[in-house]
N, C-alpha and C positions, 0 to 999 in steps of 0.2 A: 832975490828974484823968487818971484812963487811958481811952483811947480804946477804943471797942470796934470790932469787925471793921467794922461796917457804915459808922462814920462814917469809921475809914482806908482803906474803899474809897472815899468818895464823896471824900474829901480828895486821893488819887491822881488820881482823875477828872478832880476840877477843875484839878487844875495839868497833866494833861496836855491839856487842853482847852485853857488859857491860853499852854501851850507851842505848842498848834498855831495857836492864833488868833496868835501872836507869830511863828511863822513864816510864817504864810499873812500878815500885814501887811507881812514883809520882804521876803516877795516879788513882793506886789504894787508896791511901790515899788522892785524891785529891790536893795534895801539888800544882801541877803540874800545875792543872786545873782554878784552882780557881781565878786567876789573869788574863789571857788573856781572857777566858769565859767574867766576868764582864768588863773587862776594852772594850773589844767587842762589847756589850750587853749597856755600855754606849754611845757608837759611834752610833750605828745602830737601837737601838730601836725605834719601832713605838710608833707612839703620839697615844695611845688610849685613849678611853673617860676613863675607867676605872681606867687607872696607873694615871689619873694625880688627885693631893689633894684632891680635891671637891667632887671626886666622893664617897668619904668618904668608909665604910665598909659594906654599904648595895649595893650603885653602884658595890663593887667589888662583893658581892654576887651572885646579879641579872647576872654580865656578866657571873660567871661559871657556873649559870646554862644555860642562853641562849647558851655556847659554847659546850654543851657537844654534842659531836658527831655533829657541825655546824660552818660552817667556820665563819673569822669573819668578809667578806664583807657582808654577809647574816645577822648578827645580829645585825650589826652598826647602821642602820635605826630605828629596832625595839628596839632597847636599847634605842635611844635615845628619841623614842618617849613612851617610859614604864618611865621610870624615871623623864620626864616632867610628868606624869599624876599622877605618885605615887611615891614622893623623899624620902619617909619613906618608911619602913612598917606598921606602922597603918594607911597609905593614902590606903597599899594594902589591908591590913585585912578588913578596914570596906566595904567594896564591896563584891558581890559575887562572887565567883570562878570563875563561867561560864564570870563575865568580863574579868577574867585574861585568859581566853582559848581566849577569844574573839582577845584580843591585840596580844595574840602570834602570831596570821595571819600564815602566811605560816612557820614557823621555824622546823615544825615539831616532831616528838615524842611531841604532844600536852600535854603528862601525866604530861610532866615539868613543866608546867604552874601549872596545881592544886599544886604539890609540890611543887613549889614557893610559893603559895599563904597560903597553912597549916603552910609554915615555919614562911611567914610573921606575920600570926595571934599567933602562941607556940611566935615569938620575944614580939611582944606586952602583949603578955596576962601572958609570964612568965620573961621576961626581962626590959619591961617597955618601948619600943618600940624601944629598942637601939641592933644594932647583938653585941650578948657574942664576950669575949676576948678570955673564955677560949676556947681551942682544946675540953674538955669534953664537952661543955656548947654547942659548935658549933655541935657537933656528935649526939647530944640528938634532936637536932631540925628534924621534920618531913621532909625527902628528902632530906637531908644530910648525904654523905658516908663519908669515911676516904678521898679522896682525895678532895672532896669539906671543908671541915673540915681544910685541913693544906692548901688548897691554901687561905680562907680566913683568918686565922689565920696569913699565910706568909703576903701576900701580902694588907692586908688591915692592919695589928698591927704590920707589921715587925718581928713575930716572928720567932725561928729556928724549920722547922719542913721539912721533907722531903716530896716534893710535885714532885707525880709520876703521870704526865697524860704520854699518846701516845709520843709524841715527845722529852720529858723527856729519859723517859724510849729506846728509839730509841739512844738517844744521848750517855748514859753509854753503851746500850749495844756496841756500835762498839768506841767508845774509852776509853773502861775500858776492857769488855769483849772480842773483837773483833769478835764480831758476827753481823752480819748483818741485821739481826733482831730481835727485845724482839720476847719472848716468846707471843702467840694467850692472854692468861689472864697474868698478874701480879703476879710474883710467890715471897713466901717468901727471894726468894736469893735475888731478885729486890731492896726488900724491907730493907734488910741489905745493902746492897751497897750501897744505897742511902744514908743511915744513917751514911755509914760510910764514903759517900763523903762530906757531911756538914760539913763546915765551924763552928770554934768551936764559932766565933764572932756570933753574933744573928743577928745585924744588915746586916755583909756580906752573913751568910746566906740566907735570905730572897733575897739578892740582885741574889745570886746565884740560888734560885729556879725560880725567872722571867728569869735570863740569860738564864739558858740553855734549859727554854720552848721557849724561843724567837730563840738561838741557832736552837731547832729542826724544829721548822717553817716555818722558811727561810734558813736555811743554807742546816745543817743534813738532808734532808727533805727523805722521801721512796723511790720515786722513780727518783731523779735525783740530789743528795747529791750535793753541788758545794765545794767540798775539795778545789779547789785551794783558795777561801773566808774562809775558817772554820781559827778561829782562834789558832785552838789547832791540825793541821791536822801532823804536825809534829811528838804528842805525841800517835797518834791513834790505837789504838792495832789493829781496823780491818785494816787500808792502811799498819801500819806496816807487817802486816800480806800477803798483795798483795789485798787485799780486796778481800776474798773470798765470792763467791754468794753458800753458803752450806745451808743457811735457806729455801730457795725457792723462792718466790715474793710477795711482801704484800698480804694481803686478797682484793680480788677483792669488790669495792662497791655492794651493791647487787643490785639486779632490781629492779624496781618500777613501769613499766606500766605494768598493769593488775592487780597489787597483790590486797590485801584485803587492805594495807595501802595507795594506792592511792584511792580505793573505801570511806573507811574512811576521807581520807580527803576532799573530795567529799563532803563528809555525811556536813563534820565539818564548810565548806563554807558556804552551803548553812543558817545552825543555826546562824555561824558567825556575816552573812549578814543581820540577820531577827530583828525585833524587837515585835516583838509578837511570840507567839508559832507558829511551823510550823507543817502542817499539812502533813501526810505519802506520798498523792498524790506528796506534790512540791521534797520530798526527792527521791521517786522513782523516777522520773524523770532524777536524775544523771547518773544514771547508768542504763542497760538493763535487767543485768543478776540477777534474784530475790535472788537465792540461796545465789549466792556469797555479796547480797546488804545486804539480811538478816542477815547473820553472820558478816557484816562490822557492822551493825548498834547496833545489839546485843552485840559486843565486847566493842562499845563504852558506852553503858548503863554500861555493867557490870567493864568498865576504870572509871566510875562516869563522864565520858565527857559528857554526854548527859543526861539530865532527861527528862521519859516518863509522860506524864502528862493523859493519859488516852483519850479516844478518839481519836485516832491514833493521835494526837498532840504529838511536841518534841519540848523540849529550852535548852540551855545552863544550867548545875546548879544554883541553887541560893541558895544552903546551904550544 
């Protein structure tokens, strides 16, 4: 019997339908993904200092905390030059705090560095100066969340654990979910999904949570995706979808000239730079407006970034 136009449109229909239902099931279980992602993610990844052997389990430490919220042209320098001066943690524990603010130099959100540095001394003091294997062991350490926790676990012990930063989380939502953008925080559905896109191999695993942080990076990226590169654009529930823009536009970077945290880091330069206590006079001097220097400088005392040593003197912590 010959078919007529209307029933080999509807016949095209339904198998592209079935095609899509059949990719959208592979990738919700990940079947789908897992193979082009890595084999990808083999091609193209960057040489950093961190992924390669030597930098053992504390180098990968140190990098996720220097990355949080900081690119990685901005931290490459300062990695490199923190892990030349301190290739343990007991090289970081035995120093003062106020060294470790000192080296972070401009990285910003300064509070990282003390919580580097409390993590280094709980490594030493209850591990024996070696970072835990376990996920538990990694979570109990001071300035360690869930996601610092399975990224070093992943990626420094190979183990299987679901590792959800920003560009992670970017990459499921528009080819699992077909949304355009994760949700402002990390919601428990996130966190299911994630779980249930892991690889059940340990070793793949792991391989999979670098893939598809490197995937959102450079590929996936906010605001200028390059789908015709994406290794998996084929299988992507948001292009399948026509890529709809329904979530709105990323969250804008915030400002920084004027606020209290450029005043702050102001503050934090000049301590940086000093090698004896510095006295109120040289710190006034940053900035004009009193009110606004007073509450930058106040904030930083009560962050522990700064100790008051009395007679309008200020240094760096030293305990």
């Amino acid at each position: 019997m010959t078919s007529t136009p209307a029933i080999s449109s509807a016949m095209t229909a339904v198998a592209e339908n079935a095609s899509a239902a059949a990719s959208a099931a592979e990738a919700t279980d990940g079947t789908g993904l897992h193979g082009p992602v890595t084999d990808w993610f083999a091609e193209h990844a960057r040489d950093l200092p961190w992924r390669r052997p030597e930098a053992g389990a504390w180098g990968v430490m140190v990098s996720e905390f220097m990355l949080q919220q900081t690119p990685v042209s901005r931290v490459l320098p300062v990695y490199e030059q923190w892990l030349a001066r301190w290739p343990r943690p007991a090289d970081l524990a035995a120093e003062p705090p106020g060294e470790a603010v000192r080296a972070w130099g401009r990285l910003g959100y300064p509070r990282r560095a003390l919580r580097l540095h409390a993590a280094a001394s709980a490594i030493q003091e209850r591990h024996g100066g070696d970072v835990p294997r376990e996920h538990a062991q990694l979570l109990a350490l001071p300035g360690v969340g869930e996601y610092t926790a399975a990224a070093v676990a992943s990626f420094a012990y190979g183990q299987r654990h679901a590792v959800l930063d920003t560009n992670v989380r970017r990459v499921f939502a528009r080819s699992v979910t077909g949304r355009q953008y994760p949700p402002n925080a990390t919601t428990a559905a996130e966190r299911k999904l994630a779980r249930a896109l892991l690889p059940d191999d340990e070793d793949l695993a792991a391989r999979w949570a670098a893939a598809t942080m490197e995937l959102g990076a450079l590929i996936c990226t906010a605001r200028g995706p390059e789908c015709h590169r994406c290794p998996i654009a084929a299988q992507c529930a948001w292009r399948l979808a026509g890529a709809p823009a329904h979530d709105g536009p990323p969250r804008r970077t915030q400002a920084y000239a004027g606020t209290d945290r450029q005043v702050r880091g102001k503050l934090l330069a000049v301590l940086r730079e000093a090698v004896a206590p510095v006295p109120q006079g040289a710190l006034d001097a940053v900035w004009d407006e009193p009110v606004q220097r007073a509450r930058a400088l106040d904030g930083l005392v009560s962050d522990g970034l700064v100790e008051p040593l009395g007679g309008g003197r200020y240094r760096l912590p030293h305990s």
